[in-house]
FITOR-344425 format. One record per residue (C-alpha): z, y, x; residue in three letters; residue number from 1. Coordinates in nm, 4 decimals, padded with zeros to 6 digits. Example, Ala and Ser with C-alpha at 12.3 -4.5 7.8 and 13.67 -1.06 7.14 Angstrom:
2
+----------+----------+----------+-----+-----+
!       c3 !       c2 !       c1 ! res !   n !
+----------+----------+----------+-----+-----+
!  00.7800 ! -00.4500 !  01.2300 ! Ala !   1 !
!  00.7140 ! -00.1060 !  01.3670 ! Ser !   2 !
+----------+----------+----------+-----+-----+
//
This chain:
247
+----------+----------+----------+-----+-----+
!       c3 !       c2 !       c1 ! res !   n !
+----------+----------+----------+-----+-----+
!  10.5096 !  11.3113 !  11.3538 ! Unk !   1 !
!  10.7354 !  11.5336 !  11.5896 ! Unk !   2 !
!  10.8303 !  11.1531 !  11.6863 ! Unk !   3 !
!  10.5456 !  10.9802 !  11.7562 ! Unk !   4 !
!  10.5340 !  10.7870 !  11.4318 ! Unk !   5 !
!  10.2384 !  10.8221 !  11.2164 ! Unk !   6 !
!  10.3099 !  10.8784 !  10.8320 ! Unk !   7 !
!  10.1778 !  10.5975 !  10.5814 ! Unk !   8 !
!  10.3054 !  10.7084 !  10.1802 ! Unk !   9 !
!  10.2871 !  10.4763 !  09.9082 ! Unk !  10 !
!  10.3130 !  10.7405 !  09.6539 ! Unk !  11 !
!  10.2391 !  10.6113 !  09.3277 ! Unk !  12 !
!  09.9624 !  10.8244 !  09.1227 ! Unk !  13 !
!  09.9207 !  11.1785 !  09.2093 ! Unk !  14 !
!  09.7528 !  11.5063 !  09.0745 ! Unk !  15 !
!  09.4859 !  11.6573 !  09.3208 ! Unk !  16 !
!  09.6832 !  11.9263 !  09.4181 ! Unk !  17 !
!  09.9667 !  11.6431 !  09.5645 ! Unk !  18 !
!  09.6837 !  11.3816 !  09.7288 ! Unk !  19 !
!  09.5915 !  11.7141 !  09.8946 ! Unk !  20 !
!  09.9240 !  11.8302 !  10.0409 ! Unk !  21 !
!  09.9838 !  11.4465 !  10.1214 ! Unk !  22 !
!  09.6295 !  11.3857 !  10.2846 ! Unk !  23 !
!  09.7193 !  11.6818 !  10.5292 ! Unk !  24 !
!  10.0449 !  11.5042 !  10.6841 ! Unk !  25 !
!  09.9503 !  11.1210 !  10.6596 ! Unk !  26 !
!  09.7552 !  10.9225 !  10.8849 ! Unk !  27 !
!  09.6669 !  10.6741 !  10.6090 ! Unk !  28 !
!  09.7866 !  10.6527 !  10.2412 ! Unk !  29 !
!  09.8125 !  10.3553 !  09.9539 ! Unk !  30 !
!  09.8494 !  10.2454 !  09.5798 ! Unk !  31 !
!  09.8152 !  09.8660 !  09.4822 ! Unk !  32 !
!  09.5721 !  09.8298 !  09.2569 ! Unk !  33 !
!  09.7442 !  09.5024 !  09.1109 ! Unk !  34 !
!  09.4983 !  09.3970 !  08.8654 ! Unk !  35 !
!  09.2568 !  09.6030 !  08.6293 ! Unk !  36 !
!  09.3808 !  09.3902 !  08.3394 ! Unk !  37 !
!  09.6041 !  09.4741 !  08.0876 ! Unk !  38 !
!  09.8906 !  09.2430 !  08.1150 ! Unk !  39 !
!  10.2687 !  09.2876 !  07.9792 ! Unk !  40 !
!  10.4274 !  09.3296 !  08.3362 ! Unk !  41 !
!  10.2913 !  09.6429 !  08.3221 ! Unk !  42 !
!  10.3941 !  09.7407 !  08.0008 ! Unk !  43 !
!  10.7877 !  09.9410 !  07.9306 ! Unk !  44 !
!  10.9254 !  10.3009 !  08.0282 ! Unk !  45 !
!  10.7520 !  10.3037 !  08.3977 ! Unk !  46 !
!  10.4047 !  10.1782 !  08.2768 ! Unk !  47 !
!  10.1124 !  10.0980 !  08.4802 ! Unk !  48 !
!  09.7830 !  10.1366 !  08.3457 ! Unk !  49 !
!  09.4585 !  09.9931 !  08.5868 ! Unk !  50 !
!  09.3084 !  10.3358 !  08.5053 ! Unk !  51 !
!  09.5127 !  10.5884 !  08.6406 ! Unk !  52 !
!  09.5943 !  10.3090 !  08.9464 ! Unk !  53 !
!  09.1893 !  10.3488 !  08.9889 ! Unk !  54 !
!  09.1630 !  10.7023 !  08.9458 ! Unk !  55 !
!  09.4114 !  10.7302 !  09.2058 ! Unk !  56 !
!  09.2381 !  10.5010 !  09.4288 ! Unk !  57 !
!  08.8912 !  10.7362 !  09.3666 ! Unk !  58 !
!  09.1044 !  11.1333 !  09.4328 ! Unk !  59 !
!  09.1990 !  10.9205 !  09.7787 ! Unk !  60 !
!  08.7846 !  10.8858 !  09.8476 ! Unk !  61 !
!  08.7699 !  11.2400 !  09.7120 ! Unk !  62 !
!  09.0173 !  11.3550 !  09.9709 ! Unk !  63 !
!  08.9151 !  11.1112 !  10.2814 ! Unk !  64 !
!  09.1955 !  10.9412 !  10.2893 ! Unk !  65 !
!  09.2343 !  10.6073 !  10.4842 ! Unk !  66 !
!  09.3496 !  10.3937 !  10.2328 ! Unk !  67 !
!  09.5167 !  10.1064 !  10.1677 ! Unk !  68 !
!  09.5176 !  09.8852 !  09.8413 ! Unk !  69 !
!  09.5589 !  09.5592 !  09.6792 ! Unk !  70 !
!  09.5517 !  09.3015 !  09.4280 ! Unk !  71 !
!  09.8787 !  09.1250 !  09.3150 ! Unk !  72 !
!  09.8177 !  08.7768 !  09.2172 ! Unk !  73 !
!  10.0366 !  08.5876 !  08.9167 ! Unk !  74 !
!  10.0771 !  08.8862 !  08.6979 ! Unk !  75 !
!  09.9253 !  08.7077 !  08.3980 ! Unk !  76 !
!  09.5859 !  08.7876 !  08.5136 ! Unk !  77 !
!  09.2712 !  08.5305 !  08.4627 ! Unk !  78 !
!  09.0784 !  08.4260 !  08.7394 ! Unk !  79 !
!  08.7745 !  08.6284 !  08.5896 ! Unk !  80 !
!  09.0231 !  08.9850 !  08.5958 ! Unk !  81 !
!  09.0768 !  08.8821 !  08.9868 ! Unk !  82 !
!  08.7465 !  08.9217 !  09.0277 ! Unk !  83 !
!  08.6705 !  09.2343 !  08.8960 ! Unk !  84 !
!  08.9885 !  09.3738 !  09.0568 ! Unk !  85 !
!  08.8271 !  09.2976 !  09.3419 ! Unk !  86 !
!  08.4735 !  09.4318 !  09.2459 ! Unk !  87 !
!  08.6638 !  09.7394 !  09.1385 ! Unk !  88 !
!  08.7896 !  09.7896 !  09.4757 ! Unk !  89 !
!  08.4731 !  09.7426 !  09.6202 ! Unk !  90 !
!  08.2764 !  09.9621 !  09.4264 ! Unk !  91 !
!  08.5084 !  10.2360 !  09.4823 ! Unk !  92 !
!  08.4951 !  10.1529 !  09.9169 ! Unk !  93 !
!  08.0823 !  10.1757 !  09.9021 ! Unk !  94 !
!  08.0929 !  10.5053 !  09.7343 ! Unk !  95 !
!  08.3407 !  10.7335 !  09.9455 ! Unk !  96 !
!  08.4226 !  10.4258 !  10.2588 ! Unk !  97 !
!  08.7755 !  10.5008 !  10.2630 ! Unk !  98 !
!  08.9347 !  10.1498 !  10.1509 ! Unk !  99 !
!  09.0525 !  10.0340 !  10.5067 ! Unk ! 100 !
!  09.2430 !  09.7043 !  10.4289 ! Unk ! 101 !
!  09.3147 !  09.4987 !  10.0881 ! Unk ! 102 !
!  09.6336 !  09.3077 !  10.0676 ! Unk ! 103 !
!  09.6463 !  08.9904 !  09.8573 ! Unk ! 104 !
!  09.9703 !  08.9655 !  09.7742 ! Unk ! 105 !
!  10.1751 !  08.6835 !  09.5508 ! Unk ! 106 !
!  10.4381 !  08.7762 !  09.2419 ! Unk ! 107 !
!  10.7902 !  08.7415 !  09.3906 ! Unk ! 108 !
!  11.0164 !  08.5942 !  09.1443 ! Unk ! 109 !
!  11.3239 !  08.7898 !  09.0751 ! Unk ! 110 !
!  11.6007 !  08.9140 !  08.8258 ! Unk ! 111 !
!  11.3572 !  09.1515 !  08.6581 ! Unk ! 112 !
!  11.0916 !  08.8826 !  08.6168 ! Unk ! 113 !
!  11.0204 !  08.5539 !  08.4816 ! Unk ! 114 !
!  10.6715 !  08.5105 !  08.6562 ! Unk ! 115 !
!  10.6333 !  08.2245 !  08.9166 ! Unk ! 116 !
!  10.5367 !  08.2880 !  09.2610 ! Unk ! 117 !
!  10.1187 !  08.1410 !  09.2642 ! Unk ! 118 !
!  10.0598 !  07.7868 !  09.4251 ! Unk ! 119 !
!  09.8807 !  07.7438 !  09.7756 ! Unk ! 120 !
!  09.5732 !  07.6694 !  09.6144 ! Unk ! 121 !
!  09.5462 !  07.9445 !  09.4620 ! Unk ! 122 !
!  09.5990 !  08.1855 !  09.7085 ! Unk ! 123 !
!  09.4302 !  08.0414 !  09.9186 ! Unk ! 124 !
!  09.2015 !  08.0593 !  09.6640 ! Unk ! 125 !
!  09.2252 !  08.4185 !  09.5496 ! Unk ! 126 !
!  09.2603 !  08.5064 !  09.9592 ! Unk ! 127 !
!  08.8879 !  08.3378 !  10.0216 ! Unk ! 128 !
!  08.7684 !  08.4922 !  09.7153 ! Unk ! 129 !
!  08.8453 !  08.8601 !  09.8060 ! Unk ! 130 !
!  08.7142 !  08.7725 !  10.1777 ! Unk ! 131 !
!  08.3572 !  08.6892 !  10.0149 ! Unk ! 132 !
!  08.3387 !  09.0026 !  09.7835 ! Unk ! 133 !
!  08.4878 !  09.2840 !  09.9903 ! Unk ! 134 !
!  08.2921 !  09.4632 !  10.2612 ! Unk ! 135 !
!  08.3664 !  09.2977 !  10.6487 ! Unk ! 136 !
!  08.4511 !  09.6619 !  10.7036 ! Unk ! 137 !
!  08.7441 !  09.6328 !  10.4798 ! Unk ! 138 !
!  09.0650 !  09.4161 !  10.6655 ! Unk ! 139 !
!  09.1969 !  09.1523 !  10.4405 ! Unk ! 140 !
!  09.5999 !  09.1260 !  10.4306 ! Unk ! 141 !
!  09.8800 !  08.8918 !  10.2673 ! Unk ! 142 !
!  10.2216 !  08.9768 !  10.3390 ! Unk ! 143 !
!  10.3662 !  08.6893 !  10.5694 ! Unk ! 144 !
!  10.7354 !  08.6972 !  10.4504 ! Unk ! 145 !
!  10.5887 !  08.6744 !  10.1038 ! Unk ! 146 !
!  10.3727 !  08.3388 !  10.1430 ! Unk ! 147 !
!  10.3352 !  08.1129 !  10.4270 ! Unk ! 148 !
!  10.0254 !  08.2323 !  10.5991 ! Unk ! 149 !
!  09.9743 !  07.9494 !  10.8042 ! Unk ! 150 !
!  09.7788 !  07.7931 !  10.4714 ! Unk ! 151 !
!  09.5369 !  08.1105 !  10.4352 ! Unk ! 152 !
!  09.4724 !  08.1831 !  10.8251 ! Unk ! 153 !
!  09.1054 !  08.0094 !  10.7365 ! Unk ! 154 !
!  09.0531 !  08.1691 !  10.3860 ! Unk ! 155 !
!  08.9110 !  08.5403 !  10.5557 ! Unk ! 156 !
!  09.3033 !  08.7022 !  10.6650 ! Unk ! 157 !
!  09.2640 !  08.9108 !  10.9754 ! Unk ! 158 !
!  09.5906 !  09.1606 !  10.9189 ! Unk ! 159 !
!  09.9944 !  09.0903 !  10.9036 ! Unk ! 160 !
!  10.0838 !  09.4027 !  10.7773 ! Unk ! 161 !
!  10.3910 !  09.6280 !  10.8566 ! Unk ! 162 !
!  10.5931 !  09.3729 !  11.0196 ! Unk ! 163 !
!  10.8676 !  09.5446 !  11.1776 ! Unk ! 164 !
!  11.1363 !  09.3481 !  11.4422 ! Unk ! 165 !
!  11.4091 !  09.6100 !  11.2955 ! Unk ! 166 !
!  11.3930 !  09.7100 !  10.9597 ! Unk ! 167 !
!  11.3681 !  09.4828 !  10.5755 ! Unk ! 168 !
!  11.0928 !  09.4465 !  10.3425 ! Unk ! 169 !
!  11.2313 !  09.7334 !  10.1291 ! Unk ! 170 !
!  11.0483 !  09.6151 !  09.8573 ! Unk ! 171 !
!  11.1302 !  09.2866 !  09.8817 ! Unk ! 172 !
!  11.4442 !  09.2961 !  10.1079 ! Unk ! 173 !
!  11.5431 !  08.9420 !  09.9828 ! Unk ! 174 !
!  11.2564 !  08.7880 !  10.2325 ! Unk ! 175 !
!  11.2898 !  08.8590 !  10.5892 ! Unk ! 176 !
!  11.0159 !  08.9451 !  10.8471 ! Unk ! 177 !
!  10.9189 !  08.6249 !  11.0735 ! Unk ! 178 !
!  10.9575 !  08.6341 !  11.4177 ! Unk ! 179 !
!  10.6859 !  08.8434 !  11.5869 ! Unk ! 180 !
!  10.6608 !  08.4813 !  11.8457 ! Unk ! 181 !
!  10.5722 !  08.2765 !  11.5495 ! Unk ! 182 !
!  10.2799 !  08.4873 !  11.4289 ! Unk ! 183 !
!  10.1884 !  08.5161 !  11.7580 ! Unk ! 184 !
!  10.2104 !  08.1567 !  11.7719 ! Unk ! 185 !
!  10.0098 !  08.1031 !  11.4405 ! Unk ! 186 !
!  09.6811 !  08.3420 !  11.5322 ! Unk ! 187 !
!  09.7415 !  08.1606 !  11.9011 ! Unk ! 188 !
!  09.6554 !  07.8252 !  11.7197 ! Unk ! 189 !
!  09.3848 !  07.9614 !  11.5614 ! Unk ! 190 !
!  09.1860 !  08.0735 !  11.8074 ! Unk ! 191 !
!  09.2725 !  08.4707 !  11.7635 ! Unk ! 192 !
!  09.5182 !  08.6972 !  11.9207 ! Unk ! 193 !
!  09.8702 !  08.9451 !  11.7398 ! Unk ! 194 !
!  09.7862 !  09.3235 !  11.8298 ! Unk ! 195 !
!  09.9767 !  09.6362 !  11.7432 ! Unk ! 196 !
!  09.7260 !  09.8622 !  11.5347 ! Unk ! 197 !
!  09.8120 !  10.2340 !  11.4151 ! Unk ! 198 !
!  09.8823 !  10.2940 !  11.0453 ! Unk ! 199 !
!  09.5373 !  10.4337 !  11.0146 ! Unk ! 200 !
!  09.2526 !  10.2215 !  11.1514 ! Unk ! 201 !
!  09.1109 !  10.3374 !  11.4704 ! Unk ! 202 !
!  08.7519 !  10.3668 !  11.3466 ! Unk ! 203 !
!  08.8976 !  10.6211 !  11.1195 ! Unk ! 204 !
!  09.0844 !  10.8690 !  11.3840 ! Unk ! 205 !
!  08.7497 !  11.0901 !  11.4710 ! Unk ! 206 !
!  08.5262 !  11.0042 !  11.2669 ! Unk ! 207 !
!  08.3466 !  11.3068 !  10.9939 ! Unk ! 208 !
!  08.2656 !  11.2550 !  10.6855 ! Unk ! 209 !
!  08.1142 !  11.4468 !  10.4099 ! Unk ! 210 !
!  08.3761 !  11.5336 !  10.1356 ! Unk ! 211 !
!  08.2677 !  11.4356 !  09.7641 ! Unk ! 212 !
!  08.5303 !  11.5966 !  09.5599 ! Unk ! 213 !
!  08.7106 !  11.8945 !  09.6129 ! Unk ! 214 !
!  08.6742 !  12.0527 !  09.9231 ! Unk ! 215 !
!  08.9156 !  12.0732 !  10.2626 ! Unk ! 216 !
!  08.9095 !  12.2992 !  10.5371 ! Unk ! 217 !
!  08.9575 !  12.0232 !  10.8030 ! Unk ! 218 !
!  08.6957 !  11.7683 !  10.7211 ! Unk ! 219 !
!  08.7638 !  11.4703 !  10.9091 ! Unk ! 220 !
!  08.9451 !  11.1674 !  10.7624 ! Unk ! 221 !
!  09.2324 !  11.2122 !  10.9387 ! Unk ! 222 !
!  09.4006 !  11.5246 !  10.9180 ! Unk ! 223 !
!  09.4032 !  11.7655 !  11.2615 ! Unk ! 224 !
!  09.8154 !  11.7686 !  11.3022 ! Unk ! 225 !
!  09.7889 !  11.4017 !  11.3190 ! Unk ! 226 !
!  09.4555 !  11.3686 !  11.5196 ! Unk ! 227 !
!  09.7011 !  11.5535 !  11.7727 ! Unk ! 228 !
!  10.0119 !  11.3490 !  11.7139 ! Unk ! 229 !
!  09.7882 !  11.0426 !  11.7746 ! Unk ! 230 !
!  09.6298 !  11.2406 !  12.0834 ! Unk ! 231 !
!  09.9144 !  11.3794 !  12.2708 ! Unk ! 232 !
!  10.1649 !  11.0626 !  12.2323 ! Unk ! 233 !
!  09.9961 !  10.8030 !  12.5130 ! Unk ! 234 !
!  10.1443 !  10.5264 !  12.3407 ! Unk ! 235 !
!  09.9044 !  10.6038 !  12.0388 ! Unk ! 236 !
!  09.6119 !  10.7046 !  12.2308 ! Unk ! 237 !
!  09.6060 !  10.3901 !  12.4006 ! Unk ! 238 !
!  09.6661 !  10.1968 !  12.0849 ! Unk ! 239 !
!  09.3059 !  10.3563 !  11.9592 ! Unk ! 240 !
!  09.1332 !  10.2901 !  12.2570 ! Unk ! 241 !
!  09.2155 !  09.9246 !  12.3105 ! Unk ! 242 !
!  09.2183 !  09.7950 !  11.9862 ! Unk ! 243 !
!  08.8545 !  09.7070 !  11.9269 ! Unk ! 244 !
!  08.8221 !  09.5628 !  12.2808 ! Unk ! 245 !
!  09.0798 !  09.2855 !  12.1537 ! Unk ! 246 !
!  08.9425 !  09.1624 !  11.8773 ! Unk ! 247 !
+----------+----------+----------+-----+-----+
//
């Protein structure tokens, strides 16, 4: 933050005491959901379980953390667990409001998996679907170096995601970033404009909420050493004052 750069941790699950050190030093915080199915990608020495991915998900609310989540689409799943994935999500966003964006996001084939990447229809599909069931409060996302987005721009996506001019997809550093021009391009052709957003959503930054779980001293949803970082860089400031008047 001594930089100017806002922290966003993808931490995995957490106990309270760790969502509590971690919700005093990041702007925004997230955990894919993936599915709430039981599937066998999941399964082996680092297993997932949709439980402790949701219980996460819930200590975030409990905390007032910004958060950021998704659904991963291909995993073995049936079109009736992509539903309640989403439901799950949304359920969890009307009770504490802290689910800020959901990313819809495609299996990646690779050397660990066999599972094939979805077909345009149904991501587009799946995309549409989680458009209709989430909250318009909640940004919808797919990754644009994982799928081409120029099939789902009219299935509900309004976000791009970390897109960065510099640095890989360290997750998936086999698929570069596109050029900032062409999704510029691509939302130009559909009627809507690219703009540079903070890590945590502006509505977000000074906002109060009351806390339903455990209690913190500082009870905004964004801590008070990064209300400041956001407040005394004017690059930042400007980004939370401008970004609503673009859309």
């Amino acid at each position: 933050m001594e930089e100017g750069i806002l922290p966003h941790s993808n931490p995995g699950d957490l106990t309270y005491d760790e969502m509590e050190y971690l919700a005093s030093v990041n702007a925004s915080m997230g955990v894919m959901l993936e599915t709430t199915a039981t599937v066998d990608a999941h399964a082996g020495k680092r297993q997932k379980t949709p439980e402790q991915r949701l219980r996460t998900i819930q200590v975030a609310g409990e905390f007032a953390v910004p958060f950021t989540t998704g659904i991963l689409v291909g995993l073995g799943e049936t079109w009736r667990d992509r539903a309640e994935s989403i439901l799950a999500i949304k359920a969890l966003h009307e009770r504490y409001g802290h689910i800020q964006e959901v990313i819809v996001q495609n299996v990646v084939p690779n050397e660990r998996s066999e599972f094939e990447s979805p077909s345009i229809d149904t991501m587009r599909r799946v995309t549409a679907m989680a458009r209709y069931g989430l909250p318009d409060a909640i940004e919808l996302q797919v990754p644009p170096n994982l799928f081409s987005v120029d099939d789902l721009l009219d299935c509900g996506i309004g976000d791009f995601g970390g897109v960065s001019p510099i640095t890989q997809d360290r997750i998936n550093p086999n698929f570069s970033w596109p050029e900032l021009r062409r999704l510029e391009k691509l939302a130009d052709d559909a009627g809507k404009c690219v703009t540079e957003r903070l890590s945590v959503y502006e509505r977000y930054v000074d906002q109060e909420r009351e806390i339903h779980g455990p209690q913190r001293l500082d009870r905004s949803w964004v801590a008070k050493r990064v209300r400041k970082t956001i407040r005394s860089n004017d690059h930042l400031a400007r980004l939370t004052s401008s970004i609503d008047s673009q859309r």
